[in-house]
FIKEMI-272340 format. One record per atom (N, C-alpha, C): y, z, x. Coordinates in pm, whole numbers, padded with zeros to 5 digits, always signed. Atoms other than C-alpha are relative to their C-alpha. Layout:
# FIKEMI-272340
YZX...
//
This chain:
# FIKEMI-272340
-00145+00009-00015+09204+10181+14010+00046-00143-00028-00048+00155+00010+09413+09885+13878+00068-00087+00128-00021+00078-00137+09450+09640+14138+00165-00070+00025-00144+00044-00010+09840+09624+14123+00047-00076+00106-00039+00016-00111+09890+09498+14479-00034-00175-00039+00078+00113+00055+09644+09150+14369+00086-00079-00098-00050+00043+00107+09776+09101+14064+00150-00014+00021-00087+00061-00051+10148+09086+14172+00029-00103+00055+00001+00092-00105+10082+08884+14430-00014-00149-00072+00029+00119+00038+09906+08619+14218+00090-00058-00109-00073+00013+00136+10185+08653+13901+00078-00073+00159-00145+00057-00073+10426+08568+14222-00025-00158+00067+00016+00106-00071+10252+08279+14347-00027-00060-00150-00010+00125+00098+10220+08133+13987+00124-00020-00069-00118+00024+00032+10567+08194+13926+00057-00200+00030-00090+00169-00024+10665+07843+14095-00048-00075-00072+00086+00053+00067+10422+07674+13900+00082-00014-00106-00035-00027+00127+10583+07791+13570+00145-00064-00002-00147+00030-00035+10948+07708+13744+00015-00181+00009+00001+00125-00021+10830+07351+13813-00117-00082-00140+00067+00027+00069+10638+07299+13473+00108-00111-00055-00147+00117+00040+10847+07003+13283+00038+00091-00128-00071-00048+00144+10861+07233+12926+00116+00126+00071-00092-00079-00041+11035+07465+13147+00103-00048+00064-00105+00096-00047+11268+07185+13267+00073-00028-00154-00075+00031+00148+11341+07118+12892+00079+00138-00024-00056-00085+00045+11455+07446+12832+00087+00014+00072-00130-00004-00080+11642+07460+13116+00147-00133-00028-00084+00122+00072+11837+07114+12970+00108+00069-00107-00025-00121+00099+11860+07315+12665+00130+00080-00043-00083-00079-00010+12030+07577+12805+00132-00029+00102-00126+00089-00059+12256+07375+13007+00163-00041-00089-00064+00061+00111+12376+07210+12713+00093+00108-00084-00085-00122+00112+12500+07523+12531+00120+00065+00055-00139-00052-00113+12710+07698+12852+00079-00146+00006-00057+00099+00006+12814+07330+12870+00130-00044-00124-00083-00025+00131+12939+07351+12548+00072+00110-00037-00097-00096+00022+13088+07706+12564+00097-00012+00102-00168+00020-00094+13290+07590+12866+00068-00110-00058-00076+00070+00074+13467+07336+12667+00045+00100-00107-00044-00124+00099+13535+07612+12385+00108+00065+00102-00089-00088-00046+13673+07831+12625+00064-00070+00064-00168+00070+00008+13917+07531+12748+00106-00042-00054-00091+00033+00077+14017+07486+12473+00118+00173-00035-00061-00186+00025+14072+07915+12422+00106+00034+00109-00083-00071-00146+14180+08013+12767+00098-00149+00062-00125+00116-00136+14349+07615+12933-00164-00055+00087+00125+00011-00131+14013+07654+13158-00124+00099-00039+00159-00043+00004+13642+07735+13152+00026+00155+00123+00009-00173-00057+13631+08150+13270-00146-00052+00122+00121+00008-00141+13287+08038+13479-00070-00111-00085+00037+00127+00021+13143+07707+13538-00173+00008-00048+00075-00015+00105+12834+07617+13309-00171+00012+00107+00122-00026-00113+12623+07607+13664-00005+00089+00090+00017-00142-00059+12699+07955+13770-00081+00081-00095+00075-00076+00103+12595+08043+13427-00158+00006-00028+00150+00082-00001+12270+07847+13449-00122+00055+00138+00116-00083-00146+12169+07991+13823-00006+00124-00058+00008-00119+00007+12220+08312+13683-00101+00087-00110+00125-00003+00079+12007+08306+13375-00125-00042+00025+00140-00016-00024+11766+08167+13536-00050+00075+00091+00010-00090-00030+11756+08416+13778-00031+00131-00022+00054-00121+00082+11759+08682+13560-00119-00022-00075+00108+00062+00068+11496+08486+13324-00093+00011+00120+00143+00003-00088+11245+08448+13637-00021+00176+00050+00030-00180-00041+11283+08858+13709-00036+00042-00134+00076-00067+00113+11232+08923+13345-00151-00066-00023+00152+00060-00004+10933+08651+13349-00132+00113+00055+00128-00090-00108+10760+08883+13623-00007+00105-00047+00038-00109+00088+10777+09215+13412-00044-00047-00069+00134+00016+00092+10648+09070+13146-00103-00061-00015+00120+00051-00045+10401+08931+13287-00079+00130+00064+00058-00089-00066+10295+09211+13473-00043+00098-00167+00037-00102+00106+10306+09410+13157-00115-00020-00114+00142+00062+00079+10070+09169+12947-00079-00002+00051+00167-00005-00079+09802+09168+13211-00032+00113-00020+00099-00140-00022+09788+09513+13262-00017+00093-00132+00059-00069+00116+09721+09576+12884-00078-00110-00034+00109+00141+00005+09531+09257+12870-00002-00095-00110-00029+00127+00143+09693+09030+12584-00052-00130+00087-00063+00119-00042+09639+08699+12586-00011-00070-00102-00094+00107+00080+09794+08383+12447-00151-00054-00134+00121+00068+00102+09427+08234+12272+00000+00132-00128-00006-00123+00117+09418+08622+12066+00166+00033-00029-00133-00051+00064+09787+08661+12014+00080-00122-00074-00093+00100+00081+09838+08333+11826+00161-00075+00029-00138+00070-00012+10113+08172+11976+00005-00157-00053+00003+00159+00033+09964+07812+11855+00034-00016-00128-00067-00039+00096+10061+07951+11519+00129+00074+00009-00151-00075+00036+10349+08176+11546+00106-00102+00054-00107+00065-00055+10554+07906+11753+00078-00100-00119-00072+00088+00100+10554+07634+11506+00069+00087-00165-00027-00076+00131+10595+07895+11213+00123+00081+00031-00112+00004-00026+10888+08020+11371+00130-00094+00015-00117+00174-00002+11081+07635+11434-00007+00008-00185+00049+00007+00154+10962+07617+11034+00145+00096-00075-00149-00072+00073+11209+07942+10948+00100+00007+00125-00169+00046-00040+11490+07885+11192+00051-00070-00087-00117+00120+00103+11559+07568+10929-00003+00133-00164-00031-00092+00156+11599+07908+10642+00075+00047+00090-00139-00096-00087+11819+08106+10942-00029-00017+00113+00068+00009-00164+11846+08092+11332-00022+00066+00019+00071-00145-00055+11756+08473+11325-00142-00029-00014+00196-00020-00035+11396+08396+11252-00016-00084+00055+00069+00026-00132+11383+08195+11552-00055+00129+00063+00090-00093-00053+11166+08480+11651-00083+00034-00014+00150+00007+00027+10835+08586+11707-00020+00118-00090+00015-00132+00075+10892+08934+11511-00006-00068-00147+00025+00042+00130+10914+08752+11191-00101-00075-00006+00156+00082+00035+10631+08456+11253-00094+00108+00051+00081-00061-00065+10466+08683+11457-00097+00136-00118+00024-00082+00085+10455+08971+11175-00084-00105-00163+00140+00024+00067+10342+08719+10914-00141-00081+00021+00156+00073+00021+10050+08508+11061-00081+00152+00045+00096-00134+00037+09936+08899+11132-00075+00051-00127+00006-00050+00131+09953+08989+10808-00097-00116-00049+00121+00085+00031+09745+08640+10702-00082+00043+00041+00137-00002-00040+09531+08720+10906-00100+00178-00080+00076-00123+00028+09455+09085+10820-00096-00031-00181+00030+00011+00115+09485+09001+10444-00107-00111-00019+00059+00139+00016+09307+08659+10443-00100-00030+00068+00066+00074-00120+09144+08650+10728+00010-00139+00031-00043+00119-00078+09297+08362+10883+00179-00055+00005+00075+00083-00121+09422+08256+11146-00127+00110+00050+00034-00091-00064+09145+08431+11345+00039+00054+00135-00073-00023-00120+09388+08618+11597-00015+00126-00005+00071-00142-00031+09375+08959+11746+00210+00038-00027-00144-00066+00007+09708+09160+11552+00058+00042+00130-00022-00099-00096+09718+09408+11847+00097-00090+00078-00080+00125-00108+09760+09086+12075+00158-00043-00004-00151+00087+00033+10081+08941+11877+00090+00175+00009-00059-00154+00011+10194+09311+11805+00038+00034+00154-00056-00049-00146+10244+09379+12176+00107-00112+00061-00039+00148-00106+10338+08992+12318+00131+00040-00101-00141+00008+00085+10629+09032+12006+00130+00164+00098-00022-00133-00026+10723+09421+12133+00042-00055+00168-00044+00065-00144+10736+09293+12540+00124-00084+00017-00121+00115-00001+10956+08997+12449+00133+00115-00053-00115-00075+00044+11211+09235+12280+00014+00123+00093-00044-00167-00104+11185+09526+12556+00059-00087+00087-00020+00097-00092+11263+09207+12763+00129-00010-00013-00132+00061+00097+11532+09094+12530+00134+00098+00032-00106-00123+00058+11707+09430+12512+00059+00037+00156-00023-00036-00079+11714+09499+12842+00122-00129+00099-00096+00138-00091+11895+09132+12979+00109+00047-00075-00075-00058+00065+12128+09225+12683+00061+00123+00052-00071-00087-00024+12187+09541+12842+00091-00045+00109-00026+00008-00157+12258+09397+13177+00132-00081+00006-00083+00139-00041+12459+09051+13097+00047-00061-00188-00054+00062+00117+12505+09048+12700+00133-00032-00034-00147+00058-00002+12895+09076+12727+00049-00075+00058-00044+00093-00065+12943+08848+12967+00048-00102-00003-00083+00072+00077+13155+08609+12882+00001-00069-00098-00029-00006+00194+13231+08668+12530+00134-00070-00051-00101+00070+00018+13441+08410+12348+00032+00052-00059-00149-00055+00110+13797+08528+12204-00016-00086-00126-00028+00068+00103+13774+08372+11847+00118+00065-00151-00002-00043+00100+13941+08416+11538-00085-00011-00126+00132+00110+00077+13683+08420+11268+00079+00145-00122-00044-00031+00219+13715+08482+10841-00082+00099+00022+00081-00118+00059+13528+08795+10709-00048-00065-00100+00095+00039+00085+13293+08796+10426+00139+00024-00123-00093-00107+00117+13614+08962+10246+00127-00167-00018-00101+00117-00013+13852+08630+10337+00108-00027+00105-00101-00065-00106+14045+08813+10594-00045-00107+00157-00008-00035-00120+14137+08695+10944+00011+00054+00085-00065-00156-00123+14109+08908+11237-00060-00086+00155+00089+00037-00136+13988+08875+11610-00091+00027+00042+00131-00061-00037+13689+08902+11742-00092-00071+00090+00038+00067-00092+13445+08776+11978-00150-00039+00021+00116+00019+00041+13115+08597+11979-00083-00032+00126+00063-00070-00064+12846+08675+12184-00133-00151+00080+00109+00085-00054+12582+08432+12365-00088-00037+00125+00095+00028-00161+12311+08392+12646-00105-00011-00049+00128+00098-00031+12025+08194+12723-00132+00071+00128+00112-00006-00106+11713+08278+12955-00108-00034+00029+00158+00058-00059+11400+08088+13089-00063+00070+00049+00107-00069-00061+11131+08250+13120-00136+00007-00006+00114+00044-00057+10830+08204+13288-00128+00093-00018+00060-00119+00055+10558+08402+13155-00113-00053+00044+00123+00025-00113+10205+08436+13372-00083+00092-00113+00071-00036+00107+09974+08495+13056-00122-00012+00052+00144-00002-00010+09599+08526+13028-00089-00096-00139+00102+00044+00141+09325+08299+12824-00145+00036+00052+00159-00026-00009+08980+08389+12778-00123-00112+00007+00102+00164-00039+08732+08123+12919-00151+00101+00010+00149-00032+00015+08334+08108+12873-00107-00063+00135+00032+00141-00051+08195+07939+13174-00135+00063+00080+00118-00037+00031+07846+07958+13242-00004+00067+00177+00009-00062-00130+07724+08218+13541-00043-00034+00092+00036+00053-00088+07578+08011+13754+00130-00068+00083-00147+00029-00034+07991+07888+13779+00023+00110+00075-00065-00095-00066+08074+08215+13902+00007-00019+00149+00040+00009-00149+07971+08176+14261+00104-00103+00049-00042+00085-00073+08190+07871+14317+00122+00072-00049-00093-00036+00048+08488+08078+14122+00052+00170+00087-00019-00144-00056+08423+08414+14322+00108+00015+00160-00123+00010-00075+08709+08332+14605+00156+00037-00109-00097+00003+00090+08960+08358+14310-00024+00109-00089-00038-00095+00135+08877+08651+14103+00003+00157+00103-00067-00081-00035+08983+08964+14088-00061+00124-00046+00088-00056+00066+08779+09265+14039+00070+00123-00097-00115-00055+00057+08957+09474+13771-00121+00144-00093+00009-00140+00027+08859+09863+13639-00060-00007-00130+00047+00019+00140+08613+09905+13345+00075+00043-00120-00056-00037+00118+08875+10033+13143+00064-00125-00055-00074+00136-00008+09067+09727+13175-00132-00152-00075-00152+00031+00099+09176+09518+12919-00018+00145-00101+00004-00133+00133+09281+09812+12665-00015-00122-00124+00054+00100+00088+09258+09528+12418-00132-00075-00001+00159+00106+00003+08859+09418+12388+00024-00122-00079-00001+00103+00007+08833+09098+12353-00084-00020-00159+00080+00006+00127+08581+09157+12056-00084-00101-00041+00061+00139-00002+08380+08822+12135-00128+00040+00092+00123+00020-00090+08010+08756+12290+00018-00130+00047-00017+00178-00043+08020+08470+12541-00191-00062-00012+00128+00077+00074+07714+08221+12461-00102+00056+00114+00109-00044-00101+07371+08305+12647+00012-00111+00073-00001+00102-00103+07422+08190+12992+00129+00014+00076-00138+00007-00060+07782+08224+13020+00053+00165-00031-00048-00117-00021+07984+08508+13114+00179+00004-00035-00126-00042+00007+08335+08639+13008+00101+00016+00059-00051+00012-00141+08604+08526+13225+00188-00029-00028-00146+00022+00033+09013+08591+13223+00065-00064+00087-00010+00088-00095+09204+08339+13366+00159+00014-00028-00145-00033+00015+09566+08359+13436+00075-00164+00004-00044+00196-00036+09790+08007+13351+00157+00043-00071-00179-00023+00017+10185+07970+13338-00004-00033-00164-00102+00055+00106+10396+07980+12992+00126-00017-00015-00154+00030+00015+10717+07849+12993+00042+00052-00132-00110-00046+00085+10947+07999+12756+00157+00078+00022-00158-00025-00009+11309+08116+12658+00068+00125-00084-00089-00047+00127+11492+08397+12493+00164-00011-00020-00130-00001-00015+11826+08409+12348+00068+00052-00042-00087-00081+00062+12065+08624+12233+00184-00052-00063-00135+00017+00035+12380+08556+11961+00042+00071-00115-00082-00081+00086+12622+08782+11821+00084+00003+00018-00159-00004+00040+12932+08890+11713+00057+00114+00008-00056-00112-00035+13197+09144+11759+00143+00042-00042-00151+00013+00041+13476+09249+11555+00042+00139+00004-00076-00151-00002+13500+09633+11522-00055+00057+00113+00035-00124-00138+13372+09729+11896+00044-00162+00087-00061+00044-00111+13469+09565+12220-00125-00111+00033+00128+00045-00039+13188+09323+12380-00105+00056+00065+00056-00046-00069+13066+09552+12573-00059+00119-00073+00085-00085+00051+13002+09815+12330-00107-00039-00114+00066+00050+00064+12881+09544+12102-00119-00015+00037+00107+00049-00084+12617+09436+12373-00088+00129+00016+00083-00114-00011+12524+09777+12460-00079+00066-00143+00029-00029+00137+12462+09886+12082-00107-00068+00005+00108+00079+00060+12216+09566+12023-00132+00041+00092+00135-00051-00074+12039+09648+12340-00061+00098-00010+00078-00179+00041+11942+10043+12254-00023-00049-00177+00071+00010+00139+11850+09929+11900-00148-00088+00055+00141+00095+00011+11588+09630+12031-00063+00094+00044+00062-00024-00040+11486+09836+12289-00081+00143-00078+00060-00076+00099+11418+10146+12041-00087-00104-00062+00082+00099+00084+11251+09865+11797-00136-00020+00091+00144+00072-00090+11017+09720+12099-00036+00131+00069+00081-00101-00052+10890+10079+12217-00019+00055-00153+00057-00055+00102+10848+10170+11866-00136-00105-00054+00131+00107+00033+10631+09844+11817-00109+00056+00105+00090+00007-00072+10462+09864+12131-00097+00149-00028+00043-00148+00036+10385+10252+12038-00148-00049-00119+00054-00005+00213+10247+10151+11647-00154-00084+00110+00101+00023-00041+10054+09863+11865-00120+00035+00119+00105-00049-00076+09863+10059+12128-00103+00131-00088+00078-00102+00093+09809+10330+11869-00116-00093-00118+00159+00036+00026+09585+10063+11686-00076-00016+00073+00122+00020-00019+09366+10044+11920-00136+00094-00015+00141-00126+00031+09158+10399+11857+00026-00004-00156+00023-00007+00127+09306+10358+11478+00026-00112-00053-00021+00187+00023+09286+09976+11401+00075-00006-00148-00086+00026+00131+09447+10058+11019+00133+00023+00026-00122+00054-00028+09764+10077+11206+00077-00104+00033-00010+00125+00031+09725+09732+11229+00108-00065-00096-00132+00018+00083+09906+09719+10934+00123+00023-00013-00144-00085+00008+10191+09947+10976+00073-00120+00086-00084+00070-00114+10283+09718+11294+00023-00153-00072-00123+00088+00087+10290+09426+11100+00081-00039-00049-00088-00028+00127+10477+09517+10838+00115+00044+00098-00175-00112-00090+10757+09722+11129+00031-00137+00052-00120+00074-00053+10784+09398+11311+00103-00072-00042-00084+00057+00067+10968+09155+11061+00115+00094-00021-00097-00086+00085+11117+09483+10873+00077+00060+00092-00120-00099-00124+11245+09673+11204+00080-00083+00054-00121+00067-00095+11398+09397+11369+00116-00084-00138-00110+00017+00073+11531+09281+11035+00138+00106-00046-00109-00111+00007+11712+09628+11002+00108+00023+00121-00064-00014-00137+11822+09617+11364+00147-00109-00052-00113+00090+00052+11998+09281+11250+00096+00038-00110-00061-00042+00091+12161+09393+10926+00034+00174+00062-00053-00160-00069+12254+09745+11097+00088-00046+00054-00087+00046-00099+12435+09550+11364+00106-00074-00106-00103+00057+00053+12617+09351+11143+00094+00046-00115-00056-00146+00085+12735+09629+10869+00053+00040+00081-00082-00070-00087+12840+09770+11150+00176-00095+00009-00076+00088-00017+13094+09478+11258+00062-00025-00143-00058+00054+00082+13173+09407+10913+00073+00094-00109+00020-00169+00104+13213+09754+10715+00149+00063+00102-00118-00111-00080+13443+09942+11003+00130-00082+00012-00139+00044-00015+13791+09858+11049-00017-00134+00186-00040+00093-00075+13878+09528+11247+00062+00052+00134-00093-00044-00128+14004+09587+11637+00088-00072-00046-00095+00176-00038+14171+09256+11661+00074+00013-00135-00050+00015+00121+14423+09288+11347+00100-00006+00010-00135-00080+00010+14739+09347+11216+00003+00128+00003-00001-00123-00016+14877+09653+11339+00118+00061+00033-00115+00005+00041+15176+09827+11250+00133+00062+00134-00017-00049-00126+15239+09947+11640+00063-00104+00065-00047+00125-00098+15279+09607+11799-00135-00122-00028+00111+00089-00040+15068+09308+11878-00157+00027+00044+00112-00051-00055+14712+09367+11934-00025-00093+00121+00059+00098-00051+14578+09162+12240-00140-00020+00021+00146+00026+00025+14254+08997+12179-00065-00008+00108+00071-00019-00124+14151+08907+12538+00116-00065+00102-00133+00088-00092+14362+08781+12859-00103-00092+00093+00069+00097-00064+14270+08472+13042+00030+00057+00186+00046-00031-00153+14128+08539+13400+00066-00028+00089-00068+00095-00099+14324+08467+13701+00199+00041-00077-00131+00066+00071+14660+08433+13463+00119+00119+00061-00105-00115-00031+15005+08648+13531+00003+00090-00081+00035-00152+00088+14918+08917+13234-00124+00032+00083+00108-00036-00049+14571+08924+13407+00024+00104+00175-00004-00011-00120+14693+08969+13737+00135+00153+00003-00121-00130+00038+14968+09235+13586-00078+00098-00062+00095-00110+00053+14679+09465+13455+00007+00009-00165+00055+00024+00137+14678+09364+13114-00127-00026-00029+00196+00030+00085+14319+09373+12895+00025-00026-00104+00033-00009+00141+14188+09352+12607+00019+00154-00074-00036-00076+00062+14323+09586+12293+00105+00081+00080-00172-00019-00018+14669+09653+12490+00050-00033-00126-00065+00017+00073+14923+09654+12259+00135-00025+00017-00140+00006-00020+15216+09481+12276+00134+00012-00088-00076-00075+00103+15520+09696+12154+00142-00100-00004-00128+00062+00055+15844+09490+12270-00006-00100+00140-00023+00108-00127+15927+09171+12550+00151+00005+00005-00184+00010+00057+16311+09209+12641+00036+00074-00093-00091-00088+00101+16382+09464+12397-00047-00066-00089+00031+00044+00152+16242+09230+12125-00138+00051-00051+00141-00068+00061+15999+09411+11910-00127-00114-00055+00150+00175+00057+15638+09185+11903-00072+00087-00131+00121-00037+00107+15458+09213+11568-00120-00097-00025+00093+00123+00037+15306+08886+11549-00029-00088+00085+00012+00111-00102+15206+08597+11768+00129-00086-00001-00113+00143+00016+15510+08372+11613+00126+00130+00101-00094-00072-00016+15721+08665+11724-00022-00002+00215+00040+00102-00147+15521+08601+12125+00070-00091+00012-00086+00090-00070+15638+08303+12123+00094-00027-00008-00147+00040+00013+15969+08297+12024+00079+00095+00145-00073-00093-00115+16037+08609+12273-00014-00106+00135+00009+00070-00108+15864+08391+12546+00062-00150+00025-00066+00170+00020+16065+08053+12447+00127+00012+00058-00183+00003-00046+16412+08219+12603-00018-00044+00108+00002+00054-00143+16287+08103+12937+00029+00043+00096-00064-00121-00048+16395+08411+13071-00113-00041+00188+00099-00023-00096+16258+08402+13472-00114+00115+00027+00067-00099-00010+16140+08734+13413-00037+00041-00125+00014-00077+00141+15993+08936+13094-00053+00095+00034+00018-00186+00021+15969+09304+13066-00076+00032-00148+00058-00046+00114+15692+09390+12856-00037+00129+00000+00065-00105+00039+15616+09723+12710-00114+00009-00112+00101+00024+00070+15301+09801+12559-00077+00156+00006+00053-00088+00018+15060+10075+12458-00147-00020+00059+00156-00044-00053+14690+10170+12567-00035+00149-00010+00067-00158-00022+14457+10429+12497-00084+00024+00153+00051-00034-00117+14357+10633+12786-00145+00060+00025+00114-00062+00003+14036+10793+12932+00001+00121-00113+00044-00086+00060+14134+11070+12752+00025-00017-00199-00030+00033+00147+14217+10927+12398+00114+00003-00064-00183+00008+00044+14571+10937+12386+00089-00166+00020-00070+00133-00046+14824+10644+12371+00079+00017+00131-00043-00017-00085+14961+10567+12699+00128-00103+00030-00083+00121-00032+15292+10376+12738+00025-00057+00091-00056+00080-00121+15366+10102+13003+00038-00093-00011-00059+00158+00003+15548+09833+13127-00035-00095+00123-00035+00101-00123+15524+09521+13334+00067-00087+00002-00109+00119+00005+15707+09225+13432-00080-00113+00034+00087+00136-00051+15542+08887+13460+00112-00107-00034-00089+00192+00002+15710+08494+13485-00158-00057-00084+00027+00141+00031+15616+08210+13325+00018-00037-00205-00033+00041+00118+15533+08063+12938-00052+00033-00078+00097-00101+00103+15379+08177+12645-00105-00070+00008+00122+00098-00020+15108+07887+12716-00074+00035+00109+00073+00002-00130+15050+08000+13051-00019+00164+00087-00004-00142-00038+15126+08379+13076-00124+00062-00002+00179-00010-00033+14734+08432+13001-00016+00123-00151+00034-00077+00062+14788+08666+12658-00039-00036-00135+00039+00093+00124+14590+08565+12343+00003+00123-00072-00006-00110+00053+14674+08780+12067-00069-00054-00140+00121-00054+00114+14522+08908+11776+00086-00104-00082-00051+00150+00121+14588+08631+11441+00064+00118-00076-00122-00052+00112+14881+08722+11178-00092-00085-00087+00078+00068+00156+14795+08653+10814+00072-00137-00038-00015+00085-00010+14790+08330+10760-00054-00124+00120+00039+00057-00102+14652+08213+11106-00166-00061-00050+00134+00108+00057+14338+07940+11030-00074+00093+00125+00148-00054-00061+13968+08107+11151-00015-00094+00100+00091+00050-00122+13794+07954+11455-00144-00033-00092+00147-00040+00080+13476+08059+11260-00003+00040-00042+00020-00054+00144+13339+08224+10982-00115+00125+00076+00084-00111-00030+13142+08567+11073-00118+00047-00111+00122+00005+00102+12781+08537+10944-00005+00137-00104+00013-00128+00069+12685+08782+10659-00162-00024-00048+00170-00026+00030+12372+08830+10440-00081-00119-00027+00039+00114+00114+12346+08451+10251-00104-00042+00196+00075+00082-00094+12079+08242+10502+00072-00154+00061-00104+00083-00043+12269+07957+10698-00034-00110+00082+00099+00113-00026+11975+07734+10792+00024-00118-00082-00002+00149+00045+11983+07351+10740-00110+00004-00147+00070-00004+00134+11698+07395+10457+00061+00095-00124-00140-00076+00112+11927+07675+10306+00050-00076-00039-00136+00068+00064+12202+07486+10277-00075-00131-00075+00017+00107+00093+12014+07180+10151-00056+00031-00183+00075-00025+00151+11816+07430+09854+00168+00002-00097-00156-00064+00044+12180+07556+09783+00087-00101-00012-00079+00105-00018+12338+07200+09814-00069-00070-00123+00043+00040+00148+12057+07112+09509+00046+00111-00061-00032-00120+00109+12102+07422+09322+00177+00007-00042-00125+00027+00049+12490+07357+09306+00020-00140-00117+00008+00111+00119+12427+07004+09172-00074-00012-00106+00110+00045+00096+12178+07050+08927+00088+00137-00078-00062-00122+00041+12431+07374+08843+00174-00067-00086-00120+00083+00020+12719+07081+08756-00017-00059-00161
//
C-alpha cells in the first residue's frame, strides 16, 4: 500500500524549506513587481488600484503553496524526478525562446523538444516519460488556478485588432510561486543506509511507475531523495469577444483537457515506450493549438466592447463608485441620461457636463433568460467620478495592440528590425 499518510507529512514539512529558499524569494520580487505595476495601470483606468498589489501577492502565494502540494504529491506518487526529466535543459531552453515569444516561456515547448533530441539523437540523456508528465502536472496545475482566480482582476483596456479596429476588451494576468517537493536519484553506498534508515520511507514494489532504468555501482544501493524546487507559473491573456470570466473559464477546460491528454499519452508509454513519441510531438503541438484556438476565438467573433447601434456599451465599472453601487456591470448598455440619447463616450460626457445633481439613466441588459431587459437608475456626481468606462468610439487611440500570429519576442523584433533594413 502507498504510504500516503508519510509522504504528505514529509511534502508538508519541506514545504517551508521551499517557502524560505532565496530563488523562491526572487520570484516572489518578480511577482510583486508586475501586480505593482498593474495597480498603477488600473489608476490610471479606474482613479484607484481595484486591490492592493499585497493582497494580490498573499493570495497567489497562497494559492501557489496549495498548488505546490498537489503537485508534488502527484510527482512522487508516479515517481518523476528532476535528474530524468531534464529540467537543467528545458529551463534554460525555454528563457532562450521566450526572446522568439513569451508563450514559449514554457516547458511544453522546451520540454517537447529536448524530448525529441533526445529520442532522435540521443542526447540529452533524459527519461521522455519524466518531462512528459512534470510538463502535463504543471498545466493540470495551471488550468486549474486559472479556473479558480484567472478573471480576477481583469484590466478594462482598449486595444487595436489585427484588422485596425478599436474595441474594448480586457487583459488577463496572474502570477504563482510554487514550491515543488521533487525527487533526485542518489547512489550512496549500503553500508550508508544504516545511518540514513531514521529518514526513509518504505514504499510498495510497484512504486515508481517510472523505472529508473539505471544500475547503482557495486556497493551502492538506489536511493530517492526528496529536495525543494522553487518555481512559478503564469498566466496572460486577453478578452475581447467573451467576458473575463468566460474567457478564464474557456483557457482553463482547454489546458486542463491538453494536461490529461498528455499525462494519458505519458503513462501509456510506459507498457508502449513508442508512444514516447506521440507525447512529444502533442506537447509543443497541443498546447500550441490550445493557444491559437483561444485567440481565433477572441479575434474571429464579433467584438463585445464596440460600437453598437442600441446605446453605449459599458466596458467595466469601477468598484466602490456611484454606477457600481447603483447595480451597474459590465456590457449594460447605456440607452439615454436625461432624455439624451448616449451613443458614444463624447456623447457621456457632454450629458454628464450639465451638472445636473441628479441623472436618470436608462439602459438595457440581457437577462438570465436571454432577453433584453430595460432599466433605470439615478446616480450624482461627474463623468470622472460616476465609475462608468465605456466601450471606445471610432477614432478613440488603443491602450494596446491584441497579440496575433507574428512572434513578439525581443530576438523577433531584432531579426525583423534587420530584415526591414537590409529590405530598404
Amino acid at each position: 500500500m502507498f504510504p500516503f499518510g508519510k509522504i504528505i507529512v514529509t511534502i508538508l514539512m519541506l514545504i517551508p524549506q521551499a517557502v524560505l529558499h532565496p530563488i523562491f524569494w526572487v520570484v516572489i520580487g518578480l511577482i510583486a513587481a508586475q501586480y505593482s505595476r498593474a495597480a498603477r495601470v488600473e489608476a490610471n483606468v479606474y482613479g484607484q488600484a481595484v486591490e492592493s498589489p499585497i493582497s494580490r501577492l498573499l493570495t497567489s502565494v497562497l494559492l501557489g503553496v496549495i498548488a505546490g502540494f498537489v503537485a508534488s504529491l502527484i510527482l512522487i506518487l508516479v515517481g518523476v524526478t528532476v535528474t530524468r526529466a531534464g529540467v537543467s535543459f528545458i529551463l534554460p531552453l525555454a528563457v532562450f525562446l521566450m526572446l522568439i515569444d513569451q508563450r514559449f516561456l514554457c516547458f511544453s515547448y522546451a520540454g517537447g523538444l529536448v524530448a525529441l533530441s533526445s529520442l532522435i539523437f540521443g542526447w540529452p540523456e533524459v527519461g521522455v516519460i519524466d518531462i512528459m508528465i512534470l510538463v502535463a502536472v504543471l498545466h493540470l496545475i495551471e488550468g486549474l488556478l486559472i479556473r479558480m482566480t484567472g478573471s480576477h482582476g481583469a484590466l478594462p483596456l482598449y486595444m487595436q485588432t489585427q484588422e485596425g479596429r478599436v474595441v474594448g476588451g480586457f487583459v488577463l494576468q496572474k502570477f504563482w510561486p510554487i514550491p515543488i517537493i521533487s525527487m533526485m536519484l542518489l547512489t550512496p553506498q549500503a553500508s550508508e543506509l544504516d545511518s540514513l534508515a531514521g529518514g526513509l520511507i518504505s514504499m510498495p514494489e510497484w512504486w515508481p511507475l517510472i523505472k529508473p532504468g539505471i544500475l547503482p555501482p557495486e556497493g551502492h544501493e538506489l536511493l530517492f531523495a526528496m529536495f525543494v524546487l522553487p518555481a512559478a507559473l503564469g498566466y496572460g491573456d486577453f478578452a475581447l469577444a467573451r467576458s473575463p470570466e468566460e474567457r478564464a473559464s474557456r483557457t482553463a477546460r482547454d489546458l486542463l483537457i491538453f494536461s490529461l491528454a498528455l499525462l494519458g499519452l505519458a503513462l501509456l508509454a510506459i507498457p508502449f515506450p513508442w508512444v514516447q513519441w506521440i507525447a512529444a510531438v502533442f506537447a509543443p503541438v497541443g498546447h500550441e493549438l490550445v493557444i491559437a484556438s483561444g485567440r481565433r476565438g477572441e479575434t474571429m467573433e464579433p467584438a463585445l466592447f464596440s460600437v453598437n447601434p442600441r446605446g453605449l456599451v459599458v466596458l467595466d465599472v469601477v468598484p466602490n463608485s456611484p454606477a457600481a453601487n447603483a447595480g451597474f456591470r459590465s456590457r449594460d448598455i447605456i440607452v439615454s441620461i436625461n432624455g439624451q440619447l448616449i451613443k458614444s463616450p463624447q456623447d457621456l460626457r457632454k450629458a454628464f457636463g450639465a451638472y445636473t445633481p441628479w441623472y436618470y439613466i436608462e439602459a438595457e441588459r440581457f437577462g438570465s433568460d436571454g432577453e433584453r431587459e430595460r432599466f433605470s437608475r439615478s446616480v450624482s456626481g461627474t463623468v470622472e467620478r460616476v465609475g462608468l468606462i465605456p466601450s471606445p468610439a471610432p477614432g478613440d487611440d488603443a491602450h494596446a495592440k491584441a497579440p496575433g500570429g507574428s512572434f513578439e519576442g525581443p530576438l523577433a523584433r531584432l531579426i525583423k528590425g534587420i530584415r526591414t533594413q537590409r529590405s530598404r
